[in-house]
N, C-alpha and C positions, 0 to 999 in steps of 0.2 A: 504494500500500500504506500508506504513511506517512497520508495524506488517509482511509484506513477506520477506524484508527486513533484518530486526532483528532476522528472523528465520534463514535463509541465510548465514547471519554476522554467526548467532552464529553454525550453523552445518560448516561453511568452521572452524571457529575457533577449533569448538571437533576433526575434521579431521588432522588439523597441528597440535596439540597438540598430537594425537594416534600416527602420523607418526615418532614425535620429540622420544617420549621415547622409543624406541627399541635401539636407537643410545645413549642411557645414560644410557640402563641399560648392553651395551656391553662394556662403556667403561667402567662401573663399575665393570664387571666383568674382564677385562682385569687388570683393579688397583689391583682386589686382588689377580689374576696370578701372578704379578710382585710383590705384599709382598708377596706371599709364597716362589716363586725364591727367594727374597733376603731373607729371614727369614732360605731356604733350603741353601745359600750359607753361610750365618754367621755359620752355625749349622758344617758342612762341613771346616770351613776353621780354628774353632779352633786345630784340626788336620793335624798338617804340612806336615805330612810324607807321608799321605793318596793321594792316586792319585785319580781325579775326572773326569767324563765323561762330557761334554756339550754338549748337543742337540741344536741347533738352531732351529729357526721357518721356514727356507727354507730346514732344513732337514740333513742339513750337522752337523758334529760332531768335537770335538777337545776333546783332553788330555790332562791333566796336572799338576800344583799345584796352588791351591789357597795362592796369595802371600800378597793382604790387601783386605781390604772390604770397598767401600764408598759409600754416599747414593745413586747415581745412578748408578755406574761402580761396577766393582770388576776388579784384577787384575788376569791373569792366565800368569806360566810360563811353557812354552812343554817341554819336554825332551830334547832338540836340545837347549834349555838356552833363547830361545826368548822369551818376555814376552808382551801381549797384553791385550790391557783395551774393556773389554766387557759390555755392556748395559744391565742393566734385561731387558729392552722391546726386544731386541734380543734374548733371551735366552726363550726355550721351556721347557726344563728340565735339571737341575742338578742332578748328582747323583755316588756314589763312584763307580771308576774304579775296572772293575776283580770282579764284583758281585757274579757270578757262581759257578758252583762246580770246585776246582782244580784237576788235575790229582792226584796228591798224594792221595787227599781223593777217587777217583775211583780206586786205585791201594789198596789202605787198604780196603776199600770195596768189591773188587774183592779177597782179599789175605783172608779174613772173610769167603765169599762165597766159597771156596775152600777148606777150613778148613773141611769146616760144611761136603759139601758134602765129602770129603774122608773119617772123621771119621765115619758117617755114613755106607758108603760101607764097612768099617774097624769093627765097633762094633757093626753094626746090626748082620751076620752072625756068630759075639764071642757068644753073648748071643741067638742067636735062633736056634743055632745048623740045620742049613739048612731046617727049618721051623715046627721041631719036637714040640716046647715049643708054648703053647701059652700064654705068660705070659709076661708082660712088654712092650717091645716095638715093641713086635713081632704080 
């Protein structure tokens, strides 16, 4: 009787133990979200000038500039001059503002692509004398 007992004791036991570590090994992976945020925001903030993106965890976004770094906040100022103290457990992602390609660089890229193709239409038919030559780039 004693022995159904002890088997009992000890399966409810393996069972609160299985159930306990899913919930420590999320918070532990939550711990190293938050040092990578803070590690991404140190990285980010020796850069003054630079404008930074915030991603929250409910999805919403903010702009700004990183103004100090403490162990559990950071400071961000928006363009509008107000400045607000943010949590890394709030925070989903940092990352620098205006990642993308700029227009300028589509407008030189485009201005390249134009090039290319006119001088083509231009020095294909100098050297191929309207398809007589077959030699080069004819």
């Amino acid at each position: 009787m004693i022995k159904n007992y002890f088997v009992l004791a000890l399966s409810l036991l393996i069972a609160a133990v299985s159930l306990g570590l899913p919930s420590q090994a999320a918070a532990q992976s939550t711990t190293k979200d938050i040092e990578q945020i803070h590690a991404r925001v140190q990285l980010l903030s020796t850069s003054k000038d630079s404008q930074v993106e915030v991603r929250f965890r409910d999805k919403t976004k903010v702009k700004g500039y990183i103004t100090s770094v403490e162990p559990l906040t950071f400071n961000l100022k928006d363009s509008k001059g107000t400045s607000q103290s943010i949590a890394y457990a709030e925070v989903d992602s940092v990352s620098k503002a205006g990642g993308g390609v700029s227009t300028k660089t589509w407008f030189i890229i485009g201005g390249v692509a134009a090039g290319v193709v006119t001088t083509w239409l231009i020095v294909k038919p100098v050297f191929c004398d309207g398809g007589a030559q077959t030699r080069g780039i004819c």
